[in-house]
C-alpha positions as CSV (number, residue, x, y, z in Angstrom):
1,X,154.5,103.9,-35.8
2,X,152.5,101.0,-33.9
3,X,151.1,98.6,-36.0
4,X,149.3,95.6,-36.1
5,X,150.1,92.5,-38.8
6,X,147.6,89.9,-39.4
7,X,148.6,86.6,-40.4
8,X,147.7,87.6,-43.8
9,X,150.0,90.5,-44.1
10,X,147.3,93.5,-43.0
11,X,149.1,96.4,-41.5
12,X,146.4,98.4,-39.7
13,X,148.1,101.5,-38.3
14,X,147.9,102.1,-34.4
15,X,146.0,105.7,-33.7
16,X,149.0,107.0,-32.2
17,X,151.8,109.9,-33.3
18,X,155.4,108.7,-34.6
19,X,157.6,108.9,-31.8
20,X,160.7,107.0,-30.3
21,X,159.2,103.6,-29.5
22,X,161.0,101.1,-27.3
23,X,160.3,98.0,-25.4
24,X,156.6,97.5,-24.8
25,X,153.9,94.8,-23.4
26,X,150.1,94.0,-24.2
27,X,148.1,93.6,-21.4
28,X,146.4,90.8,-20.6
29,X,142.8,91.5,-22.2
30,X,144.9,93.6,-24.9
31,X,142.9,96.8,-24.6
32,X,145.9,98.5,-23.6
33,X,150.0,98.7,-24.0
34,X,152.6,99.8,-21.9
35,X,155.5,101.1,-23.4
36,X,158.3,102.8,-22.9
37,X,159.6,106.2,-25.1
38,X,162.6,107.8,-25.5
39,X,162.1,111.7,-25.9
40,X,164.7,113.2,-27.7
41,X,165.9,115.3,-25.2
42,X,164.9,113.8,-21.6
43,X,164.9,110.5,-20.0
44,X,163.3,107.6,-21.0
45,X,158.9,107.4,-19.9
46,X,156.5,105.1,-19.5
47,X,153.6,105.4,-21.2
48,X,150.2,103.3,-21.1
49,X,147.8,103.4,-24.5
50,X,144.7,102.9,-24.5
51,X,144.0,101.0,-28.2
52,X,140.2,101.5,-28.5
53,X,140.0,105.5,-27.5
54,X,143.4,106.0,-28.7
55,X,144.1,107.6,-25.4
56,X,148.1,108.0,-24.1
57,X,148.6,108.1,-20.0
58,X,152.3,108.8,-18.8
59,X,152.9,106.7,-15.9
60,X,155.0,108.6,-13.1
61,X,158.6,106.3,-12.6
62,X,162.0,106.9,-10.8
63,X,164.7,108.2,-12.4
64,X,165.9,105.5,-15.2
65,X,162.5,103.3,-15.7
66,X,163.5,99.7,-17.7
67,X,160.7,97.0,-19.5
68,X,157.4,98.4,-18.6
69,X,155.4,94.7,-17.8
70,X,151.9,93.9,-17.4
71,X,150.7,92.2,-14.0
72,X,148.4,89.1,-14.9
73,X,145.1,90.9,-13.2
74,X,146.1,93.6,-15.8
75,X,145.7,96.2,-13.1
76,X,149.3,96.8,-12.2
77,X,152.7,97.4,-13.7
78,X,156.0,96.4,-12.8
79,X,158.6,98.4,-14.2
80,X,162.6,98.4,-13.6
81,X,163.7,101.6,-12.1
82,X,167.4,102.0,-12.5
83,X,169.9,104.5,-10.2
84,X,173.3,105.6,-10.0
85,X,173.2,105.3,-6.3
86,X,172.8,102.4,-4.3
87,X,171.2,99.9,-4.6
88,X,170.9,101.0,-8.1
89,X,167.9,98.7,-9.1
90,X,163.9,99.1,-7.8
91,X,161.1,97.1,-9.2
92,X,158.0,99.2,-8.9
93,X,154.9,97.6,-8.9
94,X,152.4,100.4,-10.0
95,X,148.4,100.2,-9.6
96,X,147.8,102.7,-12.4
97,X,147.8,105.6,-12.2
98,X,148.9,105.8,-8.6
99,X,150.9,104.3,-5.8
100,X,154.1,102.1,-5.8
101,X,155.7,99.3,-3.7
102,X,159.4,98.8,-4.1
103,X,162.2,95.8,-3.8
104,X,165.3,95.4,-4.4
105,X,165.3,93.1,-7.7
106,X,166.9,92.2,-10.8
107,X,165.9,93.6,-13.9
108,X,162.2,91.9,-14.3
109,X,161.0,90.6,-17.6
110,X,158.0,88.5,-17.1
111,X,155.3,87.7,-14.2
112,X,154.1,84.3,-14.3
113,X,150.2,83.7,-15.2
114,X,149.4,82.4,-11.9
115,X,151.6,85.5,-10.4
116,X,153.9,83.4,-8.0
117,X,157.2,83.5,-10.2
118,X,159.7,86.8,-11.5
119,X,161.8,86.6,-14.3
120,X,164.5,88.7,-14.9
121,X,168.5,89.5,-15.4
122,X,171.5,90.3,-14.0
123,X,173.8,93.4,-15.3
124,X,175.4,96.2,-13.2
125,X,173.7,96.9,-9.9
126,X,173.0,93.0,-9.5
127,X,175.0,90.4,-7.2
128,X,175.5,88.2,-10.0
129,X,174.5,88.3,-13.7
130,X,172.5,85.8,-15.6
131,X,168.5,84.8,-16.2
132,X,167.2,84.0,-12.4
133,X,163.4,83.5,-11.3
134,X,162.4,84.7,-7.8
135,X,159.5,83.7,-5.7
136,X,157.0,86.5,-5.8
137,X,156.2,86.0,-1.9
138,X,159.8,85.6,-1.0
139,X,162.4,88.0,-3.2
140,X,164.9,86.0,-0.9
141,X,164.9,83.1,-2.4
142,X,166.3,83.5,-6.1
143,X,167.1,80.5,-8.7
144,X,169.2,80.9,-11.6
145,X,168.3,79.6,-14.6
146,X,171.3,80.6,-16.9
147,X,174.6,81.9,-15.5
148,X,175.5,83.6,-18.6
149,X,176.1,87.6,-18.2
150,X,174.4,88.0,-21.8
151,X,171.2,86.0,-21.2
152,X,168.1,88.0,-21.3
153,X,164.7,88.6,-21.5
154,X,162.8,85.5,-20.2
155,X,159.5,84.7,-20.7
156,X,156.7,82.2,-19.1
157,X,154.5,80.1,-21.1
158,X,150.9,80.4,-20.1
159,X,151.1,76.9,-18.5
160,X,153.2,77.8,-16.3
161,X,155.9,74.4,-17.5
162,X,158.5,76.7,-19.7
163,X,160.6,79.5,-19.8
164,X,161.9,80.7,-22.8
165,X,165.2,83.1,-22.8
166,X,167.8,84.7,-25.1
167,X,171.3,84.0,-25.5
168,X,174.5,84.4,-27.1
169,X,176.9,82.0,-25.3
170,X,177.3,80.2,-28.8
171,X,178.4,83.6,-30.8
172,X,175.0,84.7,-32.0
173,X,171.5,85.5,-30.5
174,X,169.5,82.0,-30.2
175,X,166.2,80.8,-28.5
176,X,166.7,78.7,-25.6
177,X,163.5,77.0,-23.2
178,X,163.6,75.4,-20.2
179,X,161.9,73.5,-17.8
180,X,160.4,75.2,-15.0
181,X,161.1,72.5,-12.8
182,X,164.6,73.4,-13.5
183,X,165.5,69.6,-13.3
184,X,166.1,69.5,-16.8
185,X,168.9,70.8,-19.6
186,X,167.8,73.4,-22.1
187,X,166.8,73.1,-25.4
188,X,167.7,75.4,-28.1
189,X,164.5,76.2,-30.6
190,X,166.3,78.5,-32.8
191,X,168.4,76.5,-35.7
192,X,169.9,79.9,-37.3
193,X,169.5,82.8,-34.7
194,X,167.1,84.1,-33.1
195,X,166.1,86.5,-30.0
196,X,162.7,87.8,-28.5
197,X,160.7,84.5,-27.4
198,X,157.1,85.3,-27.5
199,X,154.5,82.4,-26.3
200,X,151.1,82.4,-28.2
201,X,148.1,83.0,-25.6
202,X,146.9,79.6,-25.7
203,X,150.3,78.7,-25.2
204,X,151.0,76.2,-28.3
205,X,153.3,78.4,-30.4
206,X,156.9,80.0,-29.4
207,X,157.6,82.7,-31.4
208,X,160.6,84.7,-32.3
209,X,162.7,87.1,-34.4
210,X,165.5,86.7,-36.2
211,X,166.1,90.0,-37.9
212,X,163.4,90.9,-40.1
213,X,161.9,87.4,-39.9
214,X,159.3,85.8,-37.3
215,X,159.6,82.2,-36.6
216,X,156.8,80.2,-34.6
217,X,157.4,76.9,-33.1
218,X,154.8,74.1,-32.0
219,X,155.1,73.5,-28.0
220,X,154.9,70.0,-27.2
221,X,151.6,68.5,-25.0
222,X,152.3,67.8,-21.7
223,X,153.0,64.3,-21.9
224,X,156.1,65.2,-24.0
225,X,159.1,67.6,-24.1
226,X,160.0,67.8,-27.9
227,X,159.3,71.1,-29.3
228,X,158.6,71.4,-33.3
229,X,160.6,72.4,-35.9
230,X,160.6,76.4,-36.5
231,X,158.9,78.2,-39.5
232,X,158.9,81.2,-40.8
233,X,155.8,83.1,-40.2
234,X,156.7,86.2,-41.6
235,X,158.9,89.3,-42.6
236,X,158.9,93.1,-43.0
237,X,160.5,96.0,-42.3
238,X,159.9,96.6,-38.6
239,X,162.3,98.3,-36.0
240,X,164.1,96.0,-33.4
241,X,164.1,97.7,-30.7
242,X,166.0,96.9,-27.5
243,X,164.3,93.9,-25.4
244,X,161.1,93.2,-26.9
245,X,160.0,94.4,-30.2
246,X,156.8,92.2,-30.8
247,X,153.9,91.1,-29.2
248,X,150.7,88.8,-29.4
249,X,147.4,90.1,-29.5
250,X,144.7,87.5,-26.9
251,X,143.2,86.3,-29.9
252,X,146.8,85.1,-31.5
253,X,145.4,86.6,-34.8
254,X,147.7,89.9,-34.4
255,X,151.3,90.8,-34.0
256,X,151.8,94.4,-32.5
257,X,155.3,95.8,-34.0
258,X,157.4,98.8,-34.5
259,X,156.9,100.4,-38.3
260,X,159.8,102.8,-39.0
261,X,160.8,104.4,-41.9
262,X,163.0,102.7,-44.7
263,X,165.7,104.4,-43.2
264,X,165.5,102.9,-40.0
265,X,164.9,99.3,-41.0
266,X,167.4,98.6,-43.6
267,X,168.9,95.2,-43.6
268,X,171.7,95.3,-45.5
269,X,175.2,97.4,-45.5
270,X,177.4,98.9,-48.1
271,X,181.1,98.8,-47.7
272,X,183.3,101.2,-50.0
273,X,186.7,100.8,-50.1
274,X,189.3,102.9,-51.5
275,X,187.0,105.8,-51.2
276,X,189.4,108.2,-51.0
277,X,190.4,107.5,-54.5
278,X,186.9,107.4,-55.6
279,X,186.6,110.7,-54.2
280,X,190.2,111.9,-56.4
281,X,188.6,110.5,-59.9
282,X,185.3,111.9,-59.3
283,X,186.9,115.5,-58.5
284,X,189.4,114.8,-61.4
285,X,187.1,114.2,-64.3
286,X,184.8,117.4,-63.1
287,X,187.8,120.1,-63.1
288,X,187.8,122.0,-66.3
């Protein structure tokens, strides 16, 4: 189920059915969310809910649609289509409910606040892999940011000075930022793991997950570059879903997240070994 979290640990439960939740974004004035389901038997959708009336609208894609992502005016969606025919990847940009304009893109994660920058990843049906931004007026003109075919889903801070990104070039999932003048060398924010960077709206926390924990991180003013120290915000049993599993409501009071059943969010793994002679005991001592 949708939920929201208060910073106080208040779960209010989203007006919505159960259903296969994946990857999803608030918009901008947070009236709304567009995410993406996975039907048991059909391809992935796109759906936009409407939070107040508690109101679901299917959004028509292409065949394979990726990372459902708000536009800034909060009018428009971009969504990755993907194909098995060439050239395999389209970014729709969708005015809701109704028309589309298409380019040949990477897979796009984030729109930039003052709508000028795409960011997004490489992977099969791309030139090269990696975190690149593009120019929003010219889709010609590509910079990568990270060259590593695992880096994903980059994100923007509201000033426009950072981009945040996960990667795994070290052996586990950590929290990377860069400059957006892309002069300088990264930083790593995550001491112990982490994926899913999430700026705060008024753009003075980065915040993560690592697991079933949420870290947030002070972002420096803008006459330094020295992020905080992390700390954990909180923990609970919510489902990480591919990409992004969390999100910020405008007020940075709320935290909308995936509530699954104990099944489903279990963090721990039990290893038997010798089973099979467990199994011979067990039917031993039960013969009469």
């Amino acid at each position: 189920r949708l939920v929201w979290r208060n910073r106080t640990g208040r779960l209010d439960t989203l007006p919505f059915e159960p259903r296969n939740y994946g990857t999803f974004d608030l918009s901008p004035d947070g009236h709304r969310v567009a995410i993406l389901l996975s039907p048991p038997s059909s391809a992935a959708e796109v759906w936009v809910y409407d939070l107040d009336r508690g109101v679901p609208l299917k959004v028509a894609t292409g065949e394979m649609p990726e990372d459902p992502r708000w536009w800034p005016d909060g009018k428009h969606l971009v969504i990755t289509e993907s194909s098995t025919r060439p050239p395999y990847r389209l970014v729709a940009i969708r005015q809701l409910p109704g028309s589309a304009a298409r380019d040949t893109l990477l897979i796009v994660d984030d729109v930039s606040l003052d709508s000028k920058w795409l960011a997004g990843e490489g992977g099969p049906g791309a030139s090269r892999p990696g975190i690149w931004v593009v120019p929003v007026n010219d889709t010609t003109k590509p910079v990568q940011v990270d060259p590593f075919p695992t880096a994903w889903g980059p994100a923007f801070s509201p000033d426009g000075r950072w981009l945040a990104y996960t990667s795994n070039q070290s052996g586990r999932y950590e929290v990377y930022v860069v400059s957006t003048s892309w002069g300088g060398e990264r930083q790593k924010i995550s001491p112990a793991g982490g994926e899913e960077p999430v700026w705060s709206p008024r753009g003075d926390e980065l915040i993560y997950r690592n697991a079933r924990q949420w870290f947030a991180v002070s972002v420096p003013a803008r006459e330094s570059i020295v992020f905080g120290r992390s700390h954990l915000l909180f923990e609970g049993p919510f489902i990480n879903v591919p990409e992004r599993s969390h999100d910020i409501s405008p007020d940075g009071v709320r935290h909308l997240l995936v509530l699954g059943s104990p099944d489903e969010t279990v963090d721990h793994l039990i290893v038997v070994t010798n089973w099979l002679d467990e199994v011979r005991r067990l039917t031993a001592s039960n013969k009469p």
